[in-house]
Biopython code that builds the backbone (N, CA, C, O; Angstrom):
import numpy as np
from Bio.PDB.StructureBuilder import StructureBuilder

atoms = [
    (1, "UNK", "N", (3.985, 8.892, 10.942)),
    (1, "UNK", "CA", (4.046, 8.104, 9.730)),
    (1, "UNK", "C", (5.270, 8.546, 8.949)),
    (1, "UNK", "O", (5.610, 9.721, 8.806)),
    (2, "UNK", "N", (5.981, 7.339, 8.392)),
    (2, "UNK", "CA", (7.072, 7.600, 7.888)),
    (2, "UNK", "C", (6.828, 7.611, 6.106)),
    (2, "UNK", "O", (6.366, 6.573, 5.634)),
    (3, "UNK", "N", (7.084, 8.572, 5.308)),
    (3, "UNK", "CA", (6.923, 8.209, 3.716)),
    (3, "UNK", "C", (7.829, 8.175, 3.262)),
    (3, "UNK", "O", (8.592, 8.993, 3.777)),
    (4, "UNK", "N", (8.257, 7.633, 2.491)),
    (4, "UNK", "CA", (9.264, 7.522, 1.153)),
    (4, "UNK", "C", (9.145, 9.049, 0.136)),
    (4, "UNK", "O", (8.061, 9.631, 0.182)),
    (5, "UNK", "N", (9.844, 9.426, -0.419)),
    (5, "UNK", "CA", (10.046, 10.330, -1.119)),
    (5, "UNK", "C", (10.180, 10.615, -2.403)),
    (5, "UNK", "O", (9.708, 11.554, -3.044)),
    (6, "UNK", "N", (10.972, 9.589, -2.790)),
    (6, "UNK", "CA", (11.741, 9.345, -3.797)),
    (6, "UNK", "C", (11.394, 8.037, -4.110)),
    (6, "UNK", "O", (10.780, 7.435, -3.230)),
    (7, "UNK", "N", (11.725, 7.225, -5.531)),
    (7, "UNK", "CA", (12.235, 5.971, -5.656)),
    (7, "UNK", "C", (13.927, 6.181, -6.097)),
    (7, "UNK", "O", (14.625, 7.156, -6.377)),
    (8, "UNK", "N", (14.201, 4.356, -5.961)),
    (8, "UNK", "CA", (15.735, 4.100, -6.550)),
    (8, "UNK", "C", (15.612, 3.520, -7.472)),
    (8, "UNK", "O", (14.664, 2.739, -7.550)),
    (9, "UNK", "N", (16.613, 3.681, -8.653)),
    (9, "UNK", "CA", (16.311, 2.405, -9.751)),
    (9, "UNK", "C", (16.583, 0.932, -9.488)),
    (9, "UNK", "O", (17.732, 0.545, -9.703)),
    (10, "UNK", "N", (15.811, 0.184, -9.114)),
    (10, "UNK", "CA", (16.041, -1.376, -8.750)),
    (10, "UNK", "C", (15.907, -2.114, -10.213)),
    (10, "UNK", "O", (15.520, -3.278, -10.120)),
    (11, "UNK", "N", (16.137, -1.684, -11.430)),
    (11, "UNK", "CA", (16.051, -1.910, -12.919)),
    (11, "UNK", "C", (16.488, -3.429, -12.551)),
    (11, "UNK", "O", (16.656, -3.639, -11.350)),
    (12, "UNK", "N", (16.679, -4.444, -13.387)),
    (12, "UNK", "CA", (17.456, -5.625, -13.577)),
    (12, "UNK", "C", (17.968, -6.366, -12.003)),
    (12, "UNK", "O", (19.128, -6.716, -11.788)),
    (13, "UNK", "N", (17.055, -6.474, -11.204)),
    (13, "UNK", "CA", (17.465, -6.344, -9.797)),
    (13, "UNK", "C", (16.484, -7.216, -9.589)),
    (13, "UNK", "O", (15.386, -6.725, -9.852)),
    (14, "UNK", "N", (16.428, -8.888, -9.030)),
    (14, "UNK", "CA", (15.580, -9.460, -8.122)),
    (14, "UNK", "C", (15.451, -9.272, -7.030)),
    (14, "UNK", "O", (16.396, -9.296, -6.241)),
    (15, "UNK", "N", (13.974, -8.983, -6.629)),
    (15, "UNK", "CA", (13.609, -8.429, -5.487)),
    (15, "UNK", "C", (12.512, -9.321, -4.943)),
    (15, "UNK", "O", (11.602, -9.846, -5.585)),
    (16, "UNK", "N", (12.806, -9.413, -3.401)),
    (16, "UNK", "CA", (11.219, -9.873, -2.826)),
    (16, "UNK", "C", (11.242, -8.893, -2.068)),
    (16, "UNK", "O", (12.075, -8.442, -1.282)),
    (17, "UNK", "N", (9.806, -8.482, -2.521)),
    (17, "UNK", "CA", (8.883, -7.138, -2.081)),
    (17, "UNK", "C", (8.958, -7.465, -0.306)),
    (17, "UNK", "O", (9.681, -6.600, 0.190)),
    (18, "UNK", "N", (8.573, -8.181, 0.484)),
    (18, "UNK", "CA", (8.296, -8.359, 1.988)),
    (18, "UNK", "C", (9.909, -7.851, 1.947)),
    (18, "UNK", "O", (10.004, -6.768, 2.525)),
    (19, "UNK", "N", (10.800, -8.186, 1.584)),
    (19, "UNK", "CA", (12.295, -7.785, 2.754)),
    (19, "UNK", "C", (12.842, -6.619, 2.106)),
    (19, "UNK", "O", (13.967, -6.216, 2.400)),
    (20, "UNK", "N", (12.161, -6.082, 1.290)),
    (20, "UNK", "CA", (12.933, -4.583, 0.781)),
    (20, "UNK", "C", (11.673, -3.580, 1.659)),
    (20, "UNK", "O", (11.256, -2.585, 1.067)),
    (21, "UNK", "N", (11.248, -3.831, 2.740)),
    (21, "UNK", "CA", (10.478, -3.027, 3.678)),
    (21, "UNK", "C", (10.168, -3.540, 5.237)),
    (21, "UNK", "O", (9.539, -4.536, 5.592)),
    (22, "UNK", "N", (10.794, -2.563, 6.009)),
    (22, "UNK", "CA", (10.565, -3.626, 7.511)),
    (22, "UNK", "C", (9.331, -2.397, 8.463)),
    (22, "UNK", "O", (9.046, -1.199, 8.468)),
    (23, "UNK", "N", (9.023, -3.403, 9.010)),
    (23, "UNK", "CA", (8.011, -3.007, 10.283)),
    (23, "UNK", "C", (8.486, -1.874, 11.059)),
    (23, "UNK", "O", (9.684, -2.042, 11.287)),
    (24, "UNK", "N", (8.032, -0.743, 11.583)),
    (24, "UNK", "CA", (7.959, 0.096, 12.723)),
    (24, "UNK", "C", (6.797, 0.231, 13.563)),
    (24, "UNK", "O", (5.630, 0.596, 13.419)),
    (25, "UNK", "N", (7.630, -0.249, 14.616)),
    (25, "UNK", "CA", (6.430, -0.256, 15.626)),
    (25, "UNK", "C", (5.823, 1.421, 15.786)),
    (25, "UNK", "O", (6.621, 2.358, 15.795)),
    (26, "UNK", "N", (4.678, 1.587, 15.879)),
    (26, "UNK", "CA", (3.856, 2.315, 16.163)),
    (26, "UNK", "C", (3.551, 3.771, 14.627)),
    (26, "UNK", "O", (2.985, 4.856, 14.758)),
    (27, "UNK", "N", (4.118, 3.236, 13.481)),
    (27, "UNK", "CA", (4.047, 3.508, 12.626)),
    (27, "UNK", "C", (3.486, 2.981, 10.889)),
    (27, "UNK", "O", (3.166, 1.804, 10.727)),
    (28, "UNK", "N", (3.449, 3.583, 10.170)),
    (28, "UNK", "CA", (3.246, 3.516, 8.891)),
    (28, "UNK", "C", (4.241, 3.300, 7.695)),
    (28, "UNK", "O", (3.586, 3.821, 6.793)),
    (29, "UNK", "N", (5.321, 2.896, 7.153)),
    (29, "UNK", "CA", (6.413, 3.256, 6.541)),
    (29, "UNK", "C", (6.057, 2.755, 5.247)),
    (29, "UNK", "O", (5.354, 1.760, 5.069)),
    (30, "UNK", "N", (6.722, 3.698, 4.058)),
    (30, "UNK", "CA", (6.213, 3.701, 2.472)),
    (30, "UNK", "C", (7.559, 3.440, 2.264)),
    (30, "UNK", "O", (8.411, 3.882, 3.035)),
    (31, "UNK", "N", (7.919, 2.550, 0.987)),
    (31, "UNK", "CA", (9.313, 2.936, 0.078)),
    (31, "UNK", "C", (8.938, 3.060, -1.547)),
    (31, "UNK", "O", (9.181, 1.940, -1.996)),
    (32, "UNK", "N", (8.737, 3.418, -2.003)),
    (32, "UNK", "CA", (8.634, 4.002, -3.336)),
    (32, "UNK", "C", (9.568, 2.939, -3.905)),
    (32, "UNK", "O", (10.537, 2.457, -3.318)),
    (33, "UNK", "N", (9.083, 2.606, -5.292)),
    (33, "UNK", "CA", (10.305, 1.290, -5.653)),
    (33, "UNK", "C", (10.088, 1.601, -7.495)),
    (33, "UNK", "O", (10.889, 1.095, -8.280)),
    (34, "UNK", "N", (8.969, 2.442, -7.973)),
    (34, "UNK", "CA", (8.713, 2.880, -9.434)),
    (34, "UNK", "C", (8.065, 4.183, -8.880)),
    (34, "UNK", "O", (7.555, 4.425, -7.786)),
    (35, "UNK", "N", (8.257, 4.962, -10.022)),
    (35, "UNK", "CA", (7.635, 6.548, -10.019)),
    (35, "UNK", "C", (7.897, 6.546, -11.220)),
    (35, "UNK", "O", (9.043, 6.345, -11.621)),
    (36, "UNK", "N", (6.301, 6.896, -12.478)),
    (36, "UNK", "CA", (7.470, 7.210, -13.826)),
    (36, "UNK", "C", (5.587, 7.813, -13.952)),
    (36, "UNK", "O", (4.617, 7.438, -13.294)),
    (37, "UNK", "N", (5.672, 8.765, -14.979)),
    (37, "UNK", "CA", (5.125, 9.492, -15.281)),
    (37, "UNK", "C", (3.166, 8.896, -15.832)),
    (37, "UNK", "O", (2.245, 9.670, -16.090)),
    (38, "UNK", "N", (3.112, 7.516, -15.848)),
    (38, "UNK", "CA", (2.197, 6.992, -16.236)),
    (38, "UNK", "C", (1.815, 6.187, -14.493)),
    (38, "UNK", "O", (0.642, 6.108, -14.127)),
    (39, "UNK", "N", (2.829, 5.727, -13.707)),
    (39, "UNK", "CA", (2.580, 5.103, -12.244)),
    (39, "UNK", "C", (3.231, 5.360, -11.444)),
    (39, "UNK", "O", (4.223, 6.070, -11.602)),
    (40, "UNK", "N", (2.748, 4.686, -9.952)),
    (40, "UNK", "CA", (3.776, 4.406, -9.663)),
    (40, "UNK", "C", (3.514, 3.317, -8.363)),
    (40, "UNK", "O", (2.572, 3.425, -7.579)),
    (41, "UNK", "N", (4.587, 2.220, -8.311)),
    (41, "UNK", "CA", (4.498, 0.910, -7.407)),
    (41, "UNK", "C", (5.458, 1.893, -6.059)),
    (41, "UNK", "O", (6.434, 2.643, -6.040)),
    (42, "UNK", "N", (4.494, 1.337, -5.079)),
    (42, "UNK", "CA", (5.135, 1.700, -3.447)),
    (42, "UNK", "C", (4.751, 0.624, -2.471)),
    (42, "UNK", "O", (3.652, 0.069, -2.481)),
    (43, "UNK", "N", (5.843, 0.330, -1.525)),
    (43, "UNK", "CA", (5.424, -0.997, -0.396)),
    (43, "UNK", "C", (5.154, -0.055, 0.367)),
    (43, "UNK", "O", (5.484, 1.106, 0.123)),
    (44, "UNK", "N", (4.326, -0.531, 1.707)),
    (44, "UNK", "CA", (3.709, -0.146, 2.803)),
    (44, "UNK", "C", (3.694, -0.878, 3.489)),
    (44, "UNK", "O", (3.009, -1.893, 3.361)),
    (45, "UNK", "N", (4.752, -0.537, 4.876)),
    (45, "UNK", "CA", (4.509, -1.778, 6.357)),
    (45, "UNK", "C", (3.630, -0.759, 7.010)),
    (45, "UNK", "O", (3.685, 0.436, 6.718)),
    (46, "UNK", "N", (2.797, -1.274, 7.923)),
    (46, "UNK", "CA", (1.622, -1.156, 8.671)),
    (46, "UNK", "C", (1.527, -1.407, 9.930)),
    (46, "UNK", "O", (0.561, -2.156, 10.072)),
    (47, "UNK", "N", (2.040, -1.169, 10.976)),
    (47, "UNK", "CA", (2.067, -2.131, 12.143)),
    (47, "UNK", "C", (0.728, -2.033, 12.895)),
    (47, "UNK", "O", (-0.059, -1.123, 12.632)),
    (48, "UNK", "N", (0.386, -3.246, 14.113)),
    (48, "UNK", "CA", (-1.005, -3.231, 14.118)),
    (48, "UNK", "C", (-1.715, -2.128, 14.380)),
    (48, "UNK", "O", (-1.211, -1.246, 15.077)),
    (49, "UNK", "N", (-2.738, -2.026, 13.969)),
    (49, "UNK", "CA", (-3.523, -0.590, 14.458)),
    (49, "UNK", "C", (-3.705, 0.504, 13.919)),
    (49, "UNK", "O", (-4.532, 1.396, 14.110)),
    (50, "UNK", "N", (-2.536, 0.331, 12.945)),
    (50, "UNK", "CA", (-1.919, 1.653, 12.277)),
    (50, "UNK", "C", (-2.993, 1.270, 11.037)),
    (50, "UNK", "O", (-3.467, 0.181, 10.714)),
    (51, "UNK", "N", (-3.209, 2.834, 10.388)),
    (51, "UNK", "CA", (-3.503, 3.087, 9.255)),
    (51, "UNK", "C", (-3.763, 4.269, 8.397)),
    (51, "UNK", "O", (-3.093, 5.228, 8.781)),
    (52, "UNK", "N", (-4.523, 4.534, 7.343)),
    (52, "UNK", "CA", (-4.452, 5.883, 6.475)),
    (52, "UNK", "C", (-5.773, 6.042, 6.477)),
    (52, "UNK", "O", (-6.605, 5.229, 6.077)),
    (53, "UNK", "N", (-6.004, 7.349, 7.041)),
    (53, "UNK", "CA", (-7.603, 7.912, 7.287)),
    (53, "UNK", "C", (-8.016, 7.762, 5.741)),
    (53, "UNK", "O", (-7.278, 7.321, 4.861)),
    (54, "UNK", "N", (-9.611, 8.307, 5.543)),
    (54, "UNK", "CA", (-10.475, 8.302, 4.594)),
    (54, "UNK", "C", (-9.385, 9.237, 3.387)),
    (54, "UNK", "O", (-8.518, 10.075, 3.638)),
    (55, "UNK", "N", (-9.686, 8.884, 2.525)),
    (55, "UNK", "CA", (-9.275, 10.023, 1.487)),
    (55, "UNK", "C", (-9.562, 9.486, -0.249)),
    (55, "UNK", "O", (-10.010, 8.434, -0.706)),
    (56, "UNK", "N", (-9.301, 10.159, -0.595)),
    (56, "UNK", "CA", (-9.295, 9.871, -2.471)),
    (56, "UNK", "C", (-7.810, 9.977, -3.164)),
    (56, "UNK", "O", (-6.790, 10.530, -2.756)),
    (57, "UNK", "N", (-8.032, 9.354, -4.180)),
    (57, "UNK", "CA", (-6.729, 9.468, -5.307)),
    (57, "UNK", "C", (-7.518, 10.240, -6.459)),
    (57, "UNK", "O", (-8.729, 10.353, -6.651)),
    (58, "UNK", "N", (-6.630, 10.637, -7.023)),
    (58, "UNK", "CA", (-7.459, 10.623, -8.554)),
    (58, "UNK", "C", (-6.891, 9.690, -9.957)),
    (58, "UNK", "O", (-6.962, 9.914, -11.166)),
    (59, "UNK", "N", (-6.269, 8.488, -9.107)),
    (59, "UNK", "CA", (-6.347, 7.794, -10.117)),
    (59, "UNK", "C", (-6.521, 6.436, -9.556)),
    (59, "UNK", "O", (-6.078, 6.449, -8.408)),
    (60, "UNK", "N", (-7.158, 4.806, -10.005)),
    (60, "UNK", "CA", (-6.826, 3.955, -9.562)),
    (60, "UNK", "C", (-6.190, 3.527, -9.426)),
    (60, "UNK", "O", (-5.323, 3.448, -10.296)),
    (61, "UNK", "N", (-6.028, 2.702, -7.894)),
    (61, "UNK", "CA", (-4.909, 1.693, -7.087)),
    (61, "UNK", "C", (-5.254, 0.835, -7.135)),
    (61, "UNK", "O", (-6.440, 0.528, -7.246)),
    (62, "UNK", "N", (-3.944, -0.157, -7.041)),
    (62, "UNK", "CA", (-4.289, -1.885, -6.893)),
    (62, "UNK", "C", (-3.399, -2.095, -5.456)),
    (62, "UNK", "O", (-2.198, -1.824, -5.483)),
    (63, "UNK", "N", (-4.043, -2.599, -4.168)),
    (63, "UNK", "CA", (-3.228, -2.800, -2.602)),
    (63, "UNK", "C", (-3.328, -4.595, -3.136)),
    (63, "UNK", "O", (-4.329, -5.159, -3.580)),
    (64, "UNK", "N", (-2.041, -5.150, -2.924)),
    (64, "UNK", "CA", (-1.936, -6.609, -3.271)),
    (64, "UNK", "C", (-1.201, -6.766, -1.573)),
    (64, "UNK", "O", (-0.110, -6.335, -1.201)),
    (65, "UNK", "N", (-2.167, -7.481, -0.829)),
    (65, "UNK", "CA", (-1.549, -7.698, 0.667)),
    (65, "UNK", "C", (-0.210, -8.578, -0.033)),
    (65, "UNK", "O", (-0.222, -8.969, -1.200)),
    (66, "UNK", "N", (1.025, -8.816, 1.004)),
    (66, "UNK", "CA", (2.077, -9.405, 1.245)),
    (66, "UNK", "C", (2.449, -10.282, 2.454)),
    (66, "UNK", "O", (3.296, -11.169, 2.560)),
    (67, "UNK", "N", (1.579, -9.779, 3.323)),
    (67, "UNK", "CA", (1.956, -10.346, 4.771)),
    (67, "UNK", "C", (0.863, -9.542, 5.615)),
    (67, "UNK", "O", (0.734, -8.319, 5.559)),
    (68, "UNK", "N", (0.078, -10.417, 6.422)),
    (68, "UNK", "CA", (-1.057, -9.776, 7.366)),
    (68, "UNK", "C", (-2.086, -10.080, 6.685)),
    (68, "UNK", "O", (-2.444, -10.763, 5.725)),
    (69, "UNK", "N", (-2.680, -8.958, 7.919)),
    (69, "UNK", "CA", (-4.177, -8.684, 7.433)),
    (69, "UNK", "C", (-4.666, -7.375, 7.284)),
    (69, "UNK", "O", (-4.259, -6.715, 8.240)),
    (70, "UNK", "N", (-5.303, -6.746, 6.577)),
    (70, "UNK", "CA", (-5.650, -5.604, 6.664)),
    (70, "UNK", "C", (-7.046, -5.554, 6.236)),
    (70, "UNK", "O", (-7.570, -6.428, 5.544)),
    (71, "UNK", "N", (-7.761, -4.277, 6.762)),
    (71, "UNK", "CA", (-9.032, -3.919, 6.660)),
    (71, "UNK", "C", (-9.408, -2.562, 5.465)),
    (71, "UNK", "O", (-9.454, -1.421, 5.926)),
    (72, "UNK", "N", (-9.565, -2.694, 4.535)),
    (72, "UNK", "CA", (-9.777, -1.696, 3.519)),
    (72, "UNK", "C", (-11.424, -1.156, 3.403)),
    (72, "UNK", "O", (-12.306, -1.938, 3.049)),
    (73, "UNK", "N", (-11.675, 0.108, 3.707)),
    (73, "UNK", "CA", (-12.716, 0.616, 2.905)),
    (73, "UNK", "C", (-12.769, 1.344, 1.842)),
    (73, "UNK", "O", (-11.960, 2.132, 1.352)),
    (74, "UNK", "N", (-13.940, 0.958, 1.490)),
    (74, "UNK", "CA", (-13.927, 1.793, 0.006)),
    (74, "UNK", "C", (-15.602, 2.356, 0.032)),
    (74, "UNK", "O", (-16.531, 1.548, 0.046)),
    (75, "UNK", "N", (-15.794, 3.695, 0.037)),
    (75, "UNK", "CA", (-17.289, 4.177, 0.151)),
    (75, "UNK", "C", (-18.107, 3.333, 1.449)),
    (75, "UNK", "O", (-19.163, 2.704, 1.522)),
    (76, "UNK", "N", (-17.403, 3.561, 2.065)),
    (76, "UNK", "CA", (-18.152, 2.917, 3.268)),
    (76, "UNK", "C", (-18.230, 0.951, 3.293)),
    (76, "UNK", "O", (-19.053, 0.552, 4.117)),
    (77, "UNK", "N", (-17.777, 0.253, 2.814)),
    (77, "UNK", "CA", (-18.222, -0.646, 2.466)),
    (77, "UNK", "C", (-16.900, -1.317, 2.788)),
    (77, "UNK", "O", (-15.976, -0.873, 2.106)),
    (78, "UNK", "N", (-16.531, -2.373, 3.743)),
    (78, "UNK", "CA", (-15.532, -2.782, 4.454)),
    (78, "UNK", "C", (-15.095, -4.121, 3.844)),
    (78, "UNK", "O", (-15.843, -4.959, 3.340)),
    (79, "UNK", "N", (-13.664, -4.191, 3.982)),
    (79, "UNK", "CA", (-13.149, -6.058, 3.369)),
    (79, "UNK", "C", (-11.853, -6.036, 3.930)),
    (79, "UNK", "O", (-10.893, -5.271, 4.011)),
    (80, "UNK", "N", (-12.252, -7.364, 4.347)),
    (80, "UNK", "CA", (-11.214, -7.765, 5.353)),
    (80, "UNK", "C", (-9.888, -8.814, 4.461)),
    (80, "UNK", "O", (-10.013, -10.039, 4.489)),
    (81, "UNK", "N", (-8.696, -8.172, 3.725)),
    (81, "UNK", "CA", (-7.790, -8.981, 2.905)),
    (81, "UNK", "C", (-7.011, -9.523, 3.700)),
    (81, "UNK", "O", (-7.157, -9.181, 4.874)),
    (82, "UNK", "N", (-5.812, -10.641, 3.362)),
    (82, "UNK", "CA", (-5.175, -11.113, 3.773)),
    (82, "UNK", "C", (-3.752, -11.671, 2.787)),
    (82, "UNK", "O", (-3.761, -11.499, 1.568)),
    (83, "UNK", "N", (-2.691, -12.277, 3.424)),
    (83, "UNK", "CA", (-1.539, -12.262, 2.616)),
    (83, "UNK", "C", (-2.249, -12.971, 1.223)),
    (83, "UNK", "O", (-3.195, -13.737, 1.038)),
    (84, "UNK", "N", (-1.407, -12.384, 0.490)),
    (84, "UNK", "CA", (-1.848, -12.906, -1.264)),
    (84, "UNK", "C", (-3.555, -12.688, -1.643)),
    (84, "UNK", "O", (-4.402, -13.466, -2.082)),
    (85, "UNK", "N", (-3.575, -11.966, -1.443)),
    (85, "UNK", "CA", (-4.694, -10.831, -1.624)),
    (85, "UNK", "C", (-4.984, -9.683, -2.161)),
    (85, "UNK", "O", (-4.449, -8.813, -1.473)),
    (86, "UNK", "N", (-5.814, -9.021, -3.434)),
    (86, "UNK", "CA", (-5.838, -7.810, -3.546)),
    (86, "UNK", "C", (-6.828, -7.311, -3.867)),
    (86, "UNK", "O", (-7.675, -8.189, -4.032)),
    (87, "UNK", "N", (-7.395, -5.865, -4.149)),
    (87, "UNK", "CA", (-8.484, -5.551, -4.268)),
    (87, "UNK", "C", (-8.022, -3.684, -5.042)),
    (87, "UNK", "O", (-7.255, -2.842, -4.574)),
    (88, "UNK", "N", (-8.813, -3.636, -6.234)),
    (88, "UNK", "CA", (-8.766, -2.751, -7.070)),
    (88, "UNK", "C", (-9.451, -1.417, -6.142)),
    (88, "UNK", "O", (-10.607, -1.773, -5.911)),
    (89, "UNK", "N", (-9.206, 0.048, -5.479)),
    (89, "UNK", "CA", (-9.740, 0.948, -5.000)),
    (89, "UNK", "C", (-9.460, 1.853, -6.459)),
    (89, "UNK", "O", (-8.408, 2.185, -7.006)),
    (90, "UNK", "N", (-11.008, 2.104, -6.844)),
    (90, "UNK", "CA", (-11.519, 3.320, -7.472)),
    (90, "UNK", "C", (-11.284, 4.385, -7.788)),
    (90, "UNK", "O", (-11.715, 5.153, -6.928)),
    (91, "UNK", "N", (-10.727, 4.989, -8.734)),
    (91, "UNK", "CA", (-10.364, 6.610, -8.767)),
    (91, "UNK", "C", (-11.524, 7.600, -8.151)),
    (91, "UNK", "O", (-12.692, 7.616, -8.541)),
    (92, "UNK", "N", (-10.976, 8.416, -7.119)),
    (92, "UNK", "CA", (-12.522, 9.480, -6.798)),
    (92, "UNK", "C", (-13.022, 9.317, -5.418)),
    (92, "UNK", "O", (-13.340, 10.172, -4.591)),
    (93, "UNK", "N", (-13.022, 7.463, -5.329)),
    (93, "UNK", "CA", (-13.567, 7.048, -4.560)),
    (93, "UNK", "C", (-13.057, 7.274, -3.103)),
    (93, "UNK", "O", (-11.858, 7.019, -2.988)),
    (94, "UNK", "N", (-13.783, 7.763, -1.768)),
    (94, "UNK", "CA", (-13.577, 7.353, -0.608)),
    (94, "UNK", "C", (-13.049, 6.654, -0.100)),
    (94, "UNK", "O", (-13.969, 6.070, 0.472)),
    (95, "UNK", "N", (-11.418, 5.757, 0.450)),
    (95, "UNK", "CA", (-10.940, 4.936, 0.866)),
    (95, "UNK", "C", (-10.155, 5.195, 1.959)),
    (95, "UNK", "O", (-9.569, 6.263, 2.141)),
    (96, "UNK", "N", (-10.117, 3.909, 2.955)),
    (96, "UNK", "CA", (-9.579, 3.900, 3.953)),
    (96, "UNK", "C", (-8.776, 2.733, 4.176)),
    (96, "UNK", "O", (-8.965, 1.813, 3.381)),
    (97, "UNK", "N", (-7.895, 2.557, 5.106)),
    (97, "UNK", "CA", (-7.093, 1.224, 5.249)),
    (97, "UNK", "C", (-6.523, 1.632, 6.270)),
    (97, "UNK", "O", (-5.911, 2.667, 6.535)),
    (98, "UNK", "N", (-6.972, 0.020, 7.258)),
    (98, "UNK", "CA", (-6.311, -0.156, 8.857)),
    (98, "UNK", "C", (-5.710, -1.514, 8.796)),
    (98, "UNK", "O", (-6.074, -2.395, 8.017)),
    (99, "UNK", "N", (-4.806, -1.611, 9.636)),
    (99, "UNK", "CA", (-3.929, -3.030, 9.978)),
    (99, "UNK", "C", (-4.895, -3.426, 11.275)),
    (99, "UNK", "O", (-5.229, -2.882, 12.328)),
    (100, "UNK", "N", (-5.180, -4.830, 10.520)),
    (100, "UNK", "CA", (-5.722, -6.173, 11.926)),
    (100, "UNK", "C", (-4.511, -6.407, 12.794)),
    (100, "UNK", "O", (-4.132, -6.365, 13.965)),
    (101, "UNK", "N", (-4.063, -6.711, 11.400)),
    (101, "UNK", "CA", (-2.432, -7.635, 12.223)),
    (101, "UNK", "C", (-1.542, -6.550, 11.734)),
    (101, "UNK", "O", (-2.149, -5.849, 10.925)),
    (102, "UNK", "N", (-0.177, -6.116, 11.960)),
    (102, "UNK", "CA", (0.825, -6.037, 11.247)),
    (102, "UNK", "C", (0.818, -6.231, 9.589)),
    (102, "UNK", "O", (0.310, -7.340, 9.424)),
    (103, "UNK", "N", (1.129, -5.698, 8.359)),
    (103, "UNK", "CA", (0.888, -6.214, 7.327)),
    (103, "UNK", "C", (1.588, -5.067, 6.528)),
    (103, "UNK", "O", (1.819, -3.918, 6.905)),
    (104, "UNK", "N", (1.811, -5.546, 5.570)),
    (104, "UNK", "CA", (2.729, -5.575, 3.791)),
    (104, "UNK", "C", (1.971, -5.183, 2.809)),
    (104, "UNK", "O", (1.274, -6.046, 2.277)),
    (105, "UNK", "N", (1.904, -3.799, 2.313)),
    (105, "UNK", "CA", (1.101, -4.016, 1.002)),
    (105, "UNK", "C", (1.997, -3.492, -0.236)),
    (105, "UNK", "O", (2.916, -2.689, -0.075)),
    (106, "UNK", "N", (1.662, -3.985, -1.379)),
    (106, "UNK", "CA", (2.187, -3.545, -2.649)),
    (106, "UNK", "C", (1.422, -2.745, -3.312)),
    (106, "UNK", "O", (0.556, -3.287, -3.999)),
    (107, "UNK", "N", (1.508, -1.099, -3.312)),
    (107, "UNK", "CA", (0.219, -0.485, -3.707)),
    (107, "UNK", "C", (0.891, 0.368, -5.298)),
    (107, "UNK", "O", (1.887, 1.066, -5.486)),
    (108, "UNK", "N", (-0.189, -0.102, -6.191)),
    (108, "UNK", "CA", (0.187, 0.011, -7.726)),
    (108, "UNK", "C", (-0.606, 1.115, -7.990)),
    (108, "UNK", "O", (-1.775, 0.877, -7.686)),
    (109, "UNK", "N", (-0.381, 2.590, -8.581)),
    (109, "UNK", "CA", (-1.233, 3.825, -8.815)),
    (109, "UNK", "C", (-0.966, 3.599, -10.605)),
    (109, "UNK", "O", (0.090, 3.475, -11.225)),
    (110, "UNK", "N", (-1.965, 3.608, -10.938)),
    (110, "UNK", "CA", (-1.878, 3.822, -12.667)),
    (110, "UNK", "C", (-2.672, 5.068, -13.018)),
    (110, "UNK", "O", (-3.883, 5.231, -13.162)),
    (111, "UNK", "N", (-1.721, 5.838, -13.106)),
    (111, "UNK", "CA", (-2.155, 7.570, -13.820)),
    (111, "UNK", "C", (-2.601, 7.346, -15.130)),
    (111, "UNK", "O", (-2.393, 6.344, -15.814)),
    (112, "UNK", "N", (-3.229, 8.355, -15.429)),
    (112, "UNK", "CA", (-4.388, 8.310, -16.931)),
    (112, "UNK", "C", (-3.323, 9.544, -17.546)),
    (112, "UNK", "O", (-3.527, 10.040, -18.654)),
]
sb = StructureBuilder()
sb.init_structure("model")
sb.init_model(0)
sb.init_chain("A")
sb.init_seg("    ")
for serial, (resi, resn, name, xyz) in enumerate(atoms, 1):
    if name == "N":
        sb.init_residue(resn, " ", resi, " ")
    sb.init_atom(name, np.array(xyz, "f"), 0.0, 1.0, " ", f" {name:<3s}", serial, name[0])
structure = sb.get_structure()
């Protein structure tokens, strides 16, 4: 799995989220696009199969699909999203996420 590290300032900059992130086959790849002390917005390509074992945040996320399909759990409890799609995961909470298809997410962390 490949992560991002860092963000860049894309300030005053039109962007479509799907082409500022490309596919790797047999991988995971993050780009960080905001980091600021209250959040932070990161894309995620997914290729099929691929995904991020069980784990927690300690703050809530918003995954807004872009392209695909993906399979999200949250406390055991499974949903199957798709492009233009999103679903609020829980601070604390147990979550998981696998690619059906290949897929794009826009994942929003809002720190307390």
């Amino acid at each position: 799995m490949m992560l991002g590290k860092s963000s860049e300032n894309l300030s005053g900059t039109i962007l479509n989220p799907k082409e500022l992130i490309a596919y790797q086959e047999g991988s995971v790849v993050s780009r960080m696009i905001v980091s600021k002390k209250t959040g932070t917005i990161t894309l995620f390509a997914f290729d099929a199969g691929e995904g991020l074992s069980e784990h927690t945040a300690p703050f809530d996320a918003i995954a807004a699909i872009l392209d695909g399909e993906a399979e999200i759990t949250i406390e055991e409890q499974e949903f199957h999203l798709t492009t233009g799609q999103m679903i609020i995961m829980p601070a604390n909470k147990p979550h998981a996420l696998k690619a059906r298809t290949r897929f794009k997410m826009l994942l929003t962390m809002i720190h307390e």
